[in-house]
N, C-alpha and C positions, 0 to 999 in steps of 0.2 A: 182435250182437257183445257182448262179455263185457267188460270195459274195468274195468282195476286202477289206479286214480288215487294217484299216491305225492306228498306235500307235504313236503318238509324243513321244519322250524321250529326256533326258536329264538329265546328272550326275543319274540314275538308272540302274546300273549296280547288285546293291541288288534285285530289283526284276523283271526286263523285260523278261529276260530267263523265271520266273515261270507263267508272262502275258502271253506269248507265248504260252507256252505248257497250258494253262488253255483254251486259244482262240482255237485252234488245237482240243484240245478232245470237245467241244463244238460246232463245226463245222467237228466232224469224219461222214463223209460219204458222203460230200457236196464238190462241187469242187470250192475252195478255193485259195486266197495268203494273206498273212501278210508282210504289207509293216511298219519297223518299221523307224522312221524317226528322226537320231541322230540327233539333235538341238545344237551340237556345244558341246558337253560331255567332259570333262576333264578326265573321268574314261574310263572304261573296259564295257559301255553302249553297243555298238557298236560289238565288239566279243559276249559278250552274246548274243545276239539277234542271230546271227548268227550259234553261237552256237545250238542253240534251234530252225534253220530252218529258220527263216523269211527273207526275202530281207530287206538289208539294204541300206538308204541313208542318206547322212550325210551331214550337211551343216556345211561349213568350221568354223562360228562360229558362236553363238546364234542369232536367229533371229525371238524369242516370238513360241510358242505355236499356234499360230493361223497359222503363217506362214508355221512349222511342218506341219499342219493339210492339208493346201494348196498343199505343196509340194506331200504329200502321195500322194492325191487326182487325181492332173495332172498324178503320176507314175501310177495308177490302171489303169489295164486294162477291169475290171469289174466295171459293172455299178451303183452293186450294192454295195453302202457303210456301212461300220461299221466302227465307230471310238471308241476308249477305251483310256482308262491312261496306264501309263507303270507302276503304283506304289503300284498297288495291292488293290486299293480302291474298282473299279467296280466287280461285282459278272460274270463274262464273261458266266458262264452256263446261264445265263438266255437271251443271243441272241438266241438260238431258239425261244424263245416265244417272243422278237422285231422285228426278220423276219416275223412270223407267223403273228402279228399284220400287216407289213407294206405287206405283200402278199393280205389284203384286201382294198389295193386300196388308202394308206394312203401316202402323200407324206411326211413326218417324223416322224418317231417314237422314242422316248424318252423316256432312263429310270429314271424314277422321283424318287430322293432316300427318302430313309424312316429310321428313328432310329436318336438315342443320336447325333451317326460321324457323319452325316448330322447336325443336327442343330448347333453342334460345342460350339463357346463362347460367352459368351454375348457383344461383342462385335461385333462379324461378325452374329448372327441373326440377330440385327433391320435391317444392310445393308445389307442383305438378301429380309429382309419382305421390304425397299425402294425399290429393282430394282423390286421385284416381283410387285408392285403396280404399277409403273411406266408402267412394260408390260403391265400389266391387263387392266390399266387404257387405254394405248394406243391401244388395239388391240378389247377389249371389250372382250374378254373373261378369261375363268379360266385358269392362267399357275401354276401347283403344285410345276414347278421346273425347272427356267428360263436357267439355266447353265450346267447342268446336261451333261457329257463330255461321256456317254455311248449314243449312236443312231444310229441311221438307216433313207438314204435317197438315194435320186438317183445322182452320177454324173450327171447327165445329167442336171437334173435339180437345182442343186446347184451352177456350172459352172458361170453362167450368174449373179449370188450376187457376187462373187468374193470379184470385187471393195469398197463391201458396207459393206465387214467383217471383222473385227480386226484382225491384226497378232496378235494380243498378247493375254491372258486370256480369254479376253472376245469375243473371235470369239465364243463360242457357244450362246452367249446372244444374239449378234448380229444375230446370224443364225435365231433361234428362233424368234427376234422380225421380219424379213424378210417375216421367210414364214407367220407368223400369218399376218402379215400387208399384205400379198400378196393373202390374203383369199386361200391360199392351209392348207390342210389337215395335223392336226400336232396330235397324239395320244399319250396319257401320261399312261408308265407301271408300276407301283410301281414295284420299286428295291431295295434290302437291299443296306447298303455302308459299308465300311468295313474300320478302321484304315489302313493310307498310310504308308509304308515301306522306312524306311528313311526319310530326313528333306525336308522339305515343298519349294518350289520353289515359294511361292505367299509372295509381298510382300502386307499385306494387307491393309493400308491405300492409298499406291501409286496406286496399282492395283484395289482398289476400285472405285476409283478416274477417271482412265482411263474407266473402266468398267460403270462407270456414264457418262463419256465424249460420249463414243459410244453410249449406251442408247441417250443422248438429241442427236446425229447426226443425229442416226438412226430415231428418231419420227421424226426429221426434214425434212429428206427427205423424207419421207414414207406418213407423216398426220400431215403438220406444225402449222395446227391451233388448237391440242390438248394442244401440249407444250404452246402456246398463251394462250390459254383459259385457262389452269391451272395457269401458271405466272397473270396473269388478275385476275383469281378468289382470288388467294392469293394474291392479292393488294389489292382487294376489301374490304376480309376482314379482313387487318392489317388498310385501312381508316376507317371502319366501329367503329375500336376498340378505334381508333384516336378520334373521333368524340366522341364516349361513354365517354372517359375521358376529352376531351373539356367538355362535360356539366356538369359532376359531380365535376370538379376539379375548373371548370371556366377559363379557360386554356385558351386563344389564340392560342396558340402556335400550341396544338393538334387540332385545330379547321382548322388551316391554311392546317399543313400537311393532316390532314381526305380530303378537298375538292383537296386537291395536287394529295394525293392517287388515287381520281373517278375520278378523267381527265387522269390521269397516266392508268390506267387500261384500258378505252376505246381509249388510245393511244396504248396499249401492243395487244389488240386483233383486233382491226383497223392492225396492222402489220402480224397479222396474218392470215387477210385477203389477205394482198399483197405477202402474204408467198403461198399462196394457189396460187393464179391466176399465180403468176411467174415458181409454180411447173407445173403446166396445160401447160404452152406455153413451159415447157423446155421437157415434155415430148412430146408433138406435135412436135417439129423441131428432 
């Protein structure tokens, strides 16, 4: 197997030399390249990399992580991808056994991490457990671990989402909800995660934020009447609550908004009807 390793980087000049040489002895005997993908580095990102073998490309100045990831992609000459961090997080020995998974026929393969560094602060868990339901909820199946920046897929067939994947953070969510919403083949490996080397490049409310923005794009164009149906259901049951406290309370007021709510509802999923039919005719032309 021919295997094209693509690493975004950015201000990691602390650890992309030892990503390198960790991907390298991981892939000894396999004919291989490491395409490392400066993202606009203020540091010495750029020489180490170099240092440690990989081809380097470097975009003149920051332009998101997903972008990185893109550019690698278009430079590989191989078909077969592996993407990693540059920060020391992902365990890089355990791509022989993500290859080994995606050699049986799997069009993505994912490593799902597992331990404490994965679940992080109580903060970014619930918006963790939000995007993960969100997929779940959209695709109908189990994802252990929507973002996960360690995988394995084919150029070839990732090519064609291009337009539909974030430059920025959340291009592996997006990736993910793509191919599950495209009924291809996605296989989840448990991975350990490893404390990141140097200061965090996420910022997390902004970058949650956006990472939610792509999330509702992506259901939109993919399966518009889930995101309907769910907006609808939770109208339904914010009238239904309206209503319960109109008769305990003797309210008017909740009485008005509860009947406002069940009009409003079968107006939100009525549009999600017209979301569906509009998607049918744009894919036909």
């Amino acid at each position: 197997m021919t295997i094209s390793v693509v690493i975004p980087a950015m201000d990691e000049e602390a650890a992309v030399a030892a990503t390198v040489q960790s991907v390298r002895q991981a892939l000894a005997g396999s004919v291989f390249e490491i395409i490392v993908v400066d993202d606009g580095s203020r540091d010495a990102t750029a020489a180490r990399a170099r240092e440690a073998g990989a081809q380097v490309v470097c975009h003149p100045h920051n332009l998101g992580y997903g972008a990185a990831i893109k550019t690698g992609i278009r430079q590989a000459q191989y078909d077969t991808i592996v993407i990693t961090d540059a920060d020391g997080t992902y365990p890089n020995d355990q791509i022989p056994g993500l290859l080994a998974a995606y050699q049986k026929g799997f069009d993505l393969v994912i490593g799902a991490r597992q331990g404490q560094n994965y679940v992080g602060s109580l903060v970014k868990a619930p918006l963790r457990l939000l995007l993960k339901f969100l997929v779940e909820y959209t695709t109908g199946r189990k994802v252990p671990d929507v973002n996960s920046g360690l995988r394995v897929f084919s150029r070839k067939t990732v090519l064609p989402y291009f337009n539909h994947l974030s430059n920025a953070f959340s291009f592996t969510t997006s990736m993910t909800l793509a191919y599950s919403m495209n009924s291809l083949f996605v296989f989840y490996l448990p991975i350990p995660y490893h404390p990141r080397v140097g200061k965090t490049k996420v910022h997390l409310f902004r970058d949650s934020l956006r990472t939610l923005q792509y999330m509702v794009e992506g259901i939109t164009y993919y399966n518009p009447l889930k995101i309907f149906l769910l907006m609808s259901v939770l109208i339904v049951v914010a009238a239904l609550v309206c209503l319960a406290l109109a008769l305990l309370l003797r309210l008017t007021f909740f009485l008005y908004v509860g009947i406002g709510g069940i009009l409003m509802s079968i107006q939100v999923f009525c549009l999600g009807l017209l979301a569906v039919l509009l998607r049918q005719i744009a894919l036909k032309e």
